[in-house]
PLY file of the C-alpha trace (Angstrom):
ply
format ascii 1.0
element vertex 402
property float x
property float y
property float z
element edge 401
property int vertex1
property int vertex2
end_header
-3.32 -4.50 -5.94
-1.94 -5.18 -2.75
-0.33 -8.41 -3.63
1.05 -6.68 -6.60
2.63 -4.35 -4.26
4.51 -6.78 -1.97
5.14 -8.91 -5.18
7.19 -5.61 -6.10
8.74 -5.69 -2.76
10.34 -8.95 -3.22
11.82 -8.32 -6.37
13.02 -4.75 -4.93
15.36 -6.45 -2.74
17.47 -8.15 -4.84
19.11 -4.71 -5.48
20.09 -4.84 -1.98
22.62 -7.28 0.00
21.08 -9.83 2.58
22.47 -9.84 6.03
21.66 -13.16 8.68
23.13 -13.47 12.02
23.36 -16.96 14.13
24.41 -18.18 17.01
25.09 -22.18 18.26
27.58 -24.84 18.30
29.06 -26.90 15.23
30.56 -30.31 15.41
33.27 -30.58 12.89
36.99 -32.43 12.41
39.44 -30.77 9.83
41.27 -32.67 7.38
45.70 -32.61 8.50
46.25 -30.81 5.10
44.03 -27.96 6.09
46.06 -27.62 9.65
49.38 -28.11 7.60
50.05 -31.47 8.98
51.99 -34.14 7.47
49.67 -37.19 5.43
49.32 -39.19 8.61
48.43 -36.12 11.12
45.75 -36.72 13.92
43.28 -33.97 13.93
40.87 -34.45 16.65
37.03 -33.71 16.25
35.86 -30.47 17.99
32.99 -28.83 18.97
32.91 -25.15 17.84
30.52 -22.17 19.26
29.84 -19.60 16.93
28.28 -16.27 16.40
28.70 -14.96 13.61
26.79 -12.47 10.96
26.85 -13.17 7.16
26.30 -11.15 3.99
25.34 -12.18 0.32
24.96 -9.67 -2.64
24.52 -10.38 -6.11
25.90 -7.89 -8.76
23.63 -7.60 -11.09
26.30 -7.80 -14.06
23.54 -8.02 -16.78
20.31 -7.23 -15.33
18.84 -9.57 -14.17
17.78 -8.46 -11.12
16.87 -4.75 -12.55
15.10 -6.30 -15.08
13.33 -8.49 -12.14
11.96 -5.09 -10.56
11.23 -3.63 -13.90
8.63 -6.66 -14.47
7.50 -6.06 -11.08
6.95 -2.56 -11.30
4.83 -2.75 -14.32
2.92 -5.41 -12.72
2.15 -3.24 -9.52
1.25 -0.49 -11.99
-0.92 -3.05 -14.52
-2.90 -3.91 -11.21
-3.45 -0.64 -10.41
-4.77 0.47 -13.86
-6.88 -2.55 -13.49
-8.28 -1.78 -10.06
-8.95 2.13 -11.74
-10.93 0.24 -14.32
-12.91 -1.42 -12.15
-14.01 1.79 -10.43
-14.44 3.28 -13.73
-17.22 0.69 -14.30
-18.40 1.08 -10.92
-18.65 4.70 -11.58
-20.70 3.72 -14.80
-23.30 1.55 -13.80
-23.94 3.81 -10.52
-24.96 6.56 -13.28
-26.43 4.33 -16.02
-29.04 3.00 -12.98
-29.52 6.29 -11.48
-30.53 7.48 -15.07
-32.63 4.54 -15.72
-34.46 5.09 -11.89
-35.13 8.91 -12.82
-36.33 7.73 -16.48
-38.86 5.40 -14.72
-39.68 8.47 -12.65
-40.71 10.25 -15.98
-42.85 7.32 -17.03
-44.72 7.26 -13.82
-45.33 11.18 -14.11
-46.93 10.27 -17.26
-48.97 7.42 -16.19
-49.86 9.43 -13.42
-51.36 11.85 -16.03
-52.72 9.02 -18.24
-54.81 7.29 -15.75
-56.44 11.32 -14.25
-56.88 11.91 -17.85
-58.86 8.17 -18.39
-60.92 9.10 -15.62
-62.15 11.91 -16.99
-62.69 11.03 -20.19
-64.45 8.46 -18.21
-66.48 10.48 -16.54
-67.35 12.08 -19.37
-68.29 8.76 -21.02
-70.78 8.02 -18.70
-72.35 11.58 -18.36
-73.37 11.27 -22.08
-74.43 7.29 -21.89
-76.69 8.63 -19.27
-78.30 11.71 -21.69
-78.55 8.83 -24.13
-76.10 9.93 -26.59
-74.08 6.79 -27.00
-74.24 3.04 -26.05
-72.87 1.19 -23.14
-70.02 -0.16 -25.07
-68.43 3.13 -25.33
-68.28 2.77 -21.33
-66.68 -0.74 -21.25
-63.97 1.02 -23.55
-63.46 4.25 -20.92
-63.03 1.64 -17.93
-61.24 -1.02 -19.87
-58.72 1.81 -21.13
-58.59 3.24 -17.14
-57.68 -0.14 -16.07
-55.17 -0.82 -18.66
-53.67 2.50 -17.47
-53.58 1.85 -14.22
-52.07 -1.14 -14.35
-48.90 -0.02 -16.85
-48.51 2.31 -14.00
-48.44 -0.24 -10.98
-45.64 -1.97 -13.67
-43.72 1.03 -13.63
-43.33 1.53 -10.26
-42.40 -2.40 -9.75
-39.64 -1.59 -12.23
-38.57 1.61 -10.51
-38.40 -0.49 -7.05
-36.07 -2.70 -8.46
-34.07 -0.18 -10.01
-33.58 1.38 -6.87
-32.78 -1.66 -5.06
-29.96 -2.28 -7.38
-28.68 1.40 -7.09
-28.55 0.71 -3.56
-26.05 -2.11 -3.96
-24.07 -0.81 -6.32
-23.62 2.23 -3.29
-23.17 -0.67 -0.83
-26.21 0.00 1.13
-28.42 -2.17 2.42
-32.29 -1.89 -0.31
-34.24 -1.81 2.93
-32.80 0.86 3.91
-32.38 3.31 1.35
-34.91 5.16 -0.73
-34.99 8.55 -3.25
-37.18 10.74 -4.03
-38.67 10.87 -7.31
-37.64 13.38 -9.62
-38.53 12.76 -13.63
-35.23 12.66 -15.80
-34.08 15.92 -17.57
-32.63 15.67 -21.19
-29.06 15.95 -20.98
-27.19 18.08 -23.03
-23.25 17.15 -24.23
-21.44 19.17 -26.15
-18.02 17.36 -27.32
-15.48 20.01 -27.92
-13.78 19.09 -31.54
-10.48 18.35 -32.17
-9.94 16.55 -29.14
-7.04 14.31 -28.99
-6.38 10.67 -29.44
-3.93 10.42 -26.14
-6.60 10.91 -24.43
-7.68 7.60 -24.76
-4.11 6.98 -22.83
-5.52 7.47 -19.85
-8.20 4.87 -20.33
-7.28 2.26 -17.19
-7.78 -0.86 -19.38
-5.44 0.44 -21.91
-3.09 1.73 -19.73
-3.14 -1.99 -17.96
-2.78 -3.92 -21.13
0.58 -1.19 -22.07
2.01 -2.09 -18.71
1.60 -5.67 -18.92
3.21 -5.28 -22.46
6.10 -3.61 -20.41
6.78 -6.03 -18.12
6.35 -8.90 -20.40
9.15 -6.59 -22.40
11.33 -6.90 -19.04
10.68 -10.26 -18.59
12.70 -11.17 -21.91
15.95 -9.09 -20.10
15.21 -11.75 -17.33
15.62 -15.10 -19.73
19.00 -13.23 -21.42
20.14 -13.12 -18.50
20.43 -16.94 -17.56
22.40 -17.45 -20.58
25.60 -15.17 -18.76
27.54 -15.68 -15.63
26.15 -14.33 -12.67
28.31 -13.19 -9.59
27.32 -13.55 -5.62
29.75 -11.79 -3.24
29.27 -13.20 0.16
31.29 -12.94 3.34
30.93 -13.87 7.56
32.07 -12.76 10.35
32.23 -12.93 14.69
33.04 -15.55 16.95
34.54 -18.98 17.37
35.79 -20.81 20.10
36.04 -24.20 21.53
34.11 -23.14 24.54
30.87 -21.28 25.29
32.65 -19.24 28.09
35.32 -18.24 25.77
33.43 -17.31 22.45
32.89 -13.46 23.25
36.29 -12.78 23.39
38.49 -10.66 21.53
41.03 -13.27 20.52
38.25 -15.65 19.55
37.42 -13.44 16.64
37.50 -14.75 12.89
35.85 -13.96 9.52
35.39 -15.45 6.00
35.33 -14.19 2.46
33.61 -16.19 -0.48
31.14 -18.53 -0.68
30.38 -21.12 2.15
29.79 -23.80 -0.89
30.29 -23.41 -4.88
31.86 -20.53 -6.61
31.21 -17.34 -6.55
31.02 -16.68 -10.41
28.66 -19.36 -11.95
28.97 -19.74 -15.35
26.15 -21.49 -17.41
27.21 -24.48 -19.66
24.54 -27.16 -20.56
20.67 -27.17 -19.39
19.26 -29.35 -22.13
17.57 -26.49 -23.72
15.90 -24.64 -20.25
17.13 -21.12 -21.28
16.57 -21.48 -24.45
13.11 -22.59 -24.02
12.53 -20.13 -21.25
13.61 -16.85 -23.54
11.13 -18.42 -26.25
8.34 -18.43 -23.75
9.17 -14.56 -22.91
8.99 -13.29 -25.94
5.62 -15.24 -27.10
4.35 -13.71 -23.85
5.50 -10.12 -25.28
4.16 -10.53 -28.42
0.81 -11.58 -27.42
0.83 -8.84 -24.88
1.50 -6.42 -27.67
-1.41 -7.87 -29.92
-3.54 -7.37 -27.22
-2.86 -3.91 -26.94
-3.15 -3.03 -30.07
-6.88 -4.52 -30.09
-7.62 -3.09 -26.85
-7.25 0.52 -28.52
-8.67 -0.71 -31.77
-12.11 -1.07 -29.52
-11.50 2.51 -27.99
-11.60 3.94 -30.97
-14.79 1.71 -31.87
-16.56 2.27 -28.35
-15.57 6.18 -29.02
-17.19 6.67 -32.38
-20.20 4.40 -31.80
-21.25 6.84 -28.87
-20.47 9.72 -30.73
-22.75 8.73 -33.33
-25.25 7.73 -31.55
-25.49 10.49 -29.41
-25.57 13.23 -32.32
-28.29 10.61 -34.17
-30.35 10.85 -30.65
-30.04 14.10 -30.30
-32.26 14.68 -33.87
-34.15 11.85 -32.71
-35.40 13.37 -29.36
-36.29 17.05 -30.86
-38.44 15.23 -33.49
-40.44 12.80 -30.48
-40.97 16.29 -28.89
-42.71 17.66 -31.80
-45.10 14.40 -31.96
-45.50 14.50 -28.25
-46.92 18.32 -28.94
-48.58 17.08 -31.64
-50.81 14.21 -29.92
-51.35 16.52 -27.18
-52.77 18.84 -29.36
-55.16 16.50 -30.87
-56.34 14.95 -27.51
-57.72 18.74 -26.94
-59.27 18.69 -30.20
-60.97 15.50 -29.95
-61.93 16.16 -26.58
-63.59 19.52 -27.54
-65.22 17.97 -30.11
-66.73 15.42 -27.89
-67.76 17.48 -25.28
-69.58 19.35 -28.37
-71.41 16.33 -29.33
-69.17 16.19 -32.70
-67.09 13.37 -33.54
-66.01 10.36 -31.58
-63.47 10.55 -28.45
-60.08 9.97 -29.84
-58.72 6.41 -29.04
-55.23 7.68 -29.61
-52.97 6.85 -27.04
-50.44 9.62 -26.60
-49.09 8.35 -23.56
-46.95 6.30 -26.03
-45.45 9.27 -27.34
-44.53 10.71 -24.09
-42.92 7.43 -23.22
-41.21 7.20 -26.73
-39.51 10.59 -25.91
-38.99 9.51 -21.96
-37.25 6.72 -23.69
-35.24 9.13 -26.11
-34.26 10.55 -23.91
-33.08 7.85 -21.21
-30.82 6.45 -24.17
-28.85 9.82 -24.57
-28.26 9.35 -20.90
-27.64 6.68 -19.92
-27.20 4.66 -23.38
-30.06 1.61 -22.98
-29.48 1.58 -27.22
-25.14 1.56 -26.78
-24.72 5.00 -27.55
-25.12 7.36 -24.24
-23.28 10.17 -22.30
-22.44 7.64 -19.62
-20.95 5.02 -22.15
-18.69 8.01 -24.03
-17.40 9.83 -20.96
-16.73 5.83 -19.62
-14.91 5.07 -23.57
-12.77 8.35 -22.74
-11.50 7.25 -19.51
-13.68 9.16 -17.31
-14.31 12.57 -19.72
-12.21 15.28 -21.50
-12.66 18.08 -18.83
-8.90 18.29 -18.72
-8.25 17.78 -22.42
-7.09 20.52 -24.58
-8.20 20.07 -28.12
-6.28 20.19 -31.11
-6.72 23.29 -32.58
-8.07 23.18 -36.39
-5.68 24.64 -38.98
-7.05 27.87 -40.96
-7.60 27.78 -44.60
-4.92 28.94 -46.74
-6.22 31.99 -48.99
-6.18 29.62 -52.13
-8.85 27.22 -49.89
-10.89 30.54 -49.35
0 1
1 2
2 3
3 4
4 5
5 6
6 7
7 8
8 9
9 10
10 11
11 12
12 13
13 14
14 15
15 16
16 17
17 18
18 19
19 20
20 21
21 22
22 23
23 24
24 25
25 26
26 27
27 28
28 29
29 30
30 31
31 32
32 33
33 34
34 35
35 36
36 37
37 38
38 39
39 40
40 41
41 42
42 43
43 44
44 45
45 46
46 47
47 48
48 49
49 50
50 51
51 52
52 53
53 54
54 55
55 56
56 57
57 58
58 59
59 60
60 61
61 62
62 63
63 64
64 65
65 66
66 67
67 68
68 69
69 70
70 71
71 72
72 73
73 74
74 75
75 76
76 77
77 78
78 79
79 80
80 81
81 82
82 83
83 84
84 85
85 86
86 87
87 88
88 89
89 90
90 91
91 92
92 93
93 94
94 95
95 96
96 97
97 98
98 99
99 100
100 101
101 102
102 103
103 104
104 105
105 106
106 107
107 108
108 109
109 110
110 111
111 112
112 113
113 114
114 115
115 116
116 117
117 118
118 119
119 120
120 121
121 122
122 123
123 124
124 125
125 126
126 127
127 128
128 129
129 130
130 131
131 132
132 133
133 134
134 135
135 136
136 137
137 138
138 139
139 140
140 141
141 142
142 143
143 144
144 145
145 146
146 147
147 148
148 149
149 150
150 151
151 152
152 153
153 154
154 155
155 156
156 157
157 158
158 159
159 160
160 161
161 162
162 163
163 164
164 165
165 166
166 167
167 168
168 169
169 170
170 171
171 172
172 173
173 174
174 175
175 176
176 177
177 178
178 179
179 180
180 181
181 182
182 183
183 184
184 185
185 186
186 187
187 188
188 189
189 190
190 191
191 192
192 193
193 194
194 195
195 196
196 197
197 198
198 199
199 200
200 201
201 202
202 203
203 204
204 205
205 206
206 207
207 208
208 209
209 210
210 211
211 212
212 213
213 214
214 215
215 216
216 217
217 218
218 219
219 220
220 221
221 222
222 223
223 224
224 225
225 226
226 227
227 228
228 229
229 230
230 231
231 232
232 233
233 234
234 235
235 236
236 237
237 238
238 239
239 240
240 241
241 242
242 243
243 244
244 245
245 246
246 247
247 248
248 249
249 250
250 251
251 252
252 253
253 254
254 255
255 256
256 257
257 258
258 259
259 260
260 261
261 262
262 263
263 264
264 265
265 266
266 267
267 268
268 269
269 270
270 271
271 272
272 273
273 274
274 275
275 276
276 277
277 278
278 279
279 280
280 281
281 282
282 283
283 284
284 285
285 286
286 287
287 288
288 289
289 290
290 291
291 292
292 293
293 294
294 295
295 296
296 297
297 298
298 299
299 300
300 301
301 302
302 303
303 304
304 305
305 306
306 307
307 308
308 309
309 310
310 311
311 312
312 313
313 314
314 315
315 316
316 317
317 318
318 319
319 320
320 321
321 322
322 323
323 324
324 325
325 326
326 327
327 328
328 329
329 330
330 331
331 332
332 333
333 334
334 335
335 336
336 337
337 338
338 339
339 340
340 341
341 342
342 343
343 344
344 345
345 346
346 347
347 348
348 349
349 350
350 351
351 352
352 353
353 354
354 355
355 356
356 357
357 358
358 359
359 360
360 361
361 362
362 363
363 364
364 365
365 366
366 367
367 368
368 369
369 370
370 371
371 372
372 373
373 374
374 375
375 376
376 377
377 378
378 379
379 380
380 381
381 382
382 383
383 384
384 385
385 386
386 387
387 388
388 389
389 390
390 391
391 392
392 393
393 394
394 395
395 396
396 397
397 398
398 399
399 400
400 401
């Protein structure tokens, strides 16, 4: 961004005349028809001192040069956009790994649970192998399901150590030195207002970058027409000359000069074996592809918008109904553990740490979007959320609709 910047700098002075100043001696010998001499004249060589200041300014007669800084200008802006973008998908992952840590928080909880609840069942295994109500396989299967527990839990927190190591990067802090507390994930709850417009996506930095680059290719194209017409450079000196250093500083030594030093000053184009030609070609295939890619780059707005729309509303039905069979296997674990206790039935083998984890997991992907659809992934596919955004308000029905 700050190359774009001074880039813009450059081209913003063109609008402005140059001014140089210089000072040292010359060596020269004028021709007898410059003096007004006759043919055969003597003019002797002489050694002039000078100081002198000098001025050049081109009018910009067809744009050129304010098409120059219009180029440039959407450039600074494009790189801006862009460096927004990448801080929008800073922003992002920062929250999709802080959601993922707090999920892995949730899944420890319920190992945590799992493995207290294997050793009691545990417990209870061997209470009744001792009162000789069952055999000693039933007890391999207690303390084969405790270890299993335990170690899907020592997993877990491997995982969550990682994902907090990367969290701490992404905040530019060193792993070693940064920890957080554990705290299970929450569902969270987004309610997209309707009718919300489609300039919102406007403000999305990647499509704002790819509409500025379209505008200064557009400018660059007022650059190449411009070659093909005269340009015009005004440019003038003035100060000191004399034959002698003591004498150069004074008054009567003064002297000045209009026009060019060499050339002319209007410069007319004539033949360049196709340059221009070739150069205004390239400008416009530049625009053109810029413009294609803008057009795709909202085409996968809209995409990225609707696929986390739907998948949050579909994830929303899909975490109420894991809740009900999470209540539902917990429900049955009582029951079959009543039962056992009782002497009726068998302890039931079924694992309803699975469910929890199945809703943990529903519940992660509304967040934080592990499946593409998430709350991180739409308020990042809006250009950072609609908090600002007033939505369109919904026409009534007409009395013939009622």
């Amino acid at each position: 961004m700050k190359e774009a910047r001074a880039i813009n700098q450059t081209a913003r002075a063109g609008l402005f005349p140059t001014l140089d100043a210089g000072f040292g001696p010359t060596r020269e010998k004028l021709s007898p028809a410059s003096q007004f001499l006759p043919p055969d004249g003597n003019v002797p060589a002489q050694t002039l001192w000078r100081a002198q200041a000098s001025v050049s300014y081109e009018v910009d007669l067809f744009g050129r040069v304010s098409n120059s800084v219009q180029a440039a200008n959407a450039d600074t802006q494009q790189s801006e956009a862009l460096f927004r973008s990448v801080q929008l998908a800073l922003q992002a992952d920062v929250a999709q790994n802080y959601f993922n840590l707090r999920e892995l928080d949730a899944e420890t909880d319920v190992f945590t649970r799992t493995v207290q609840l294997r050793e009691e069942a545990l417990k209870l295994v061997q209470r009744r192998f001792a009162e000789g109500d069952i055999s000693e396989l039933d007890v391999a299967r207690a303390k084969s399901e405790l270890a299993t527990a335990r170690s899907d839990a020592m997993t877990v927190q491997r995982l969550r150590a990682a994902s907090e190591h990367s969290l701490a990067v992404l905040l530019g802090k060193a792993p070693a030195e940064f920890t957080m507390a554990a705290n299970p994930l929450k569902p969270v709850t987004v309610r997209v207002p309707p009718g919300l417009p489609s300039s919102l996506l406007e403000r999305r930095p990647d499509i704002a970058a790819a509409e500025r680059s379209m505008a200064a290719a557009n400018a660059r194209i007022g650059v190449a027409k411009a070659a093909f017409f005269p340009s015009l450079t005004l440019t003038g000196s003035g100060g000191f000359e004399s034959a002698t250093l003591g004498d150069l500083f004074k008054w009567s030594s003064r002297t000045f000069l209009l026009g060019p030093f060499a050339g002319t000053a209007l410069n007319i184009p004539i033949f360049d074996g196709g340059r221009r030609k070739g150069n205004l070609a390239n400008a416009r295939a530049v625009y053109e592809e810029d413009v294609a890619n803008y057009r795709q780059q909202v085409l996968v707005a809209f995409r990225e918008v609707e696929d986390n729309l739907s998948d949050l509303r579909i994830l929303e039905d899909q975490t109420a109904t894991q809740d009900d069979a999470v209540k539902a296997s917990v429900r049955a674990a009582q029951l079959s553990r009543t039962q056992y206790t009782e002497g009726r039935g068998e302890l039931s083998r079924r694992d309803r740490c699975g469910a929890h984890r199945a809703a943990i997991a529903a519940c992660g992907d509304a967040a934080a979007g592990h499946a593409g659809g998430s709350t991180v992934n739409l308020i990042r596919a809006l250009g950072g959320g609609w908090g600002d955004a007033k939505p369109t308000p919904v026409p009534e029905p007409s009395l013939a609709q009622k």
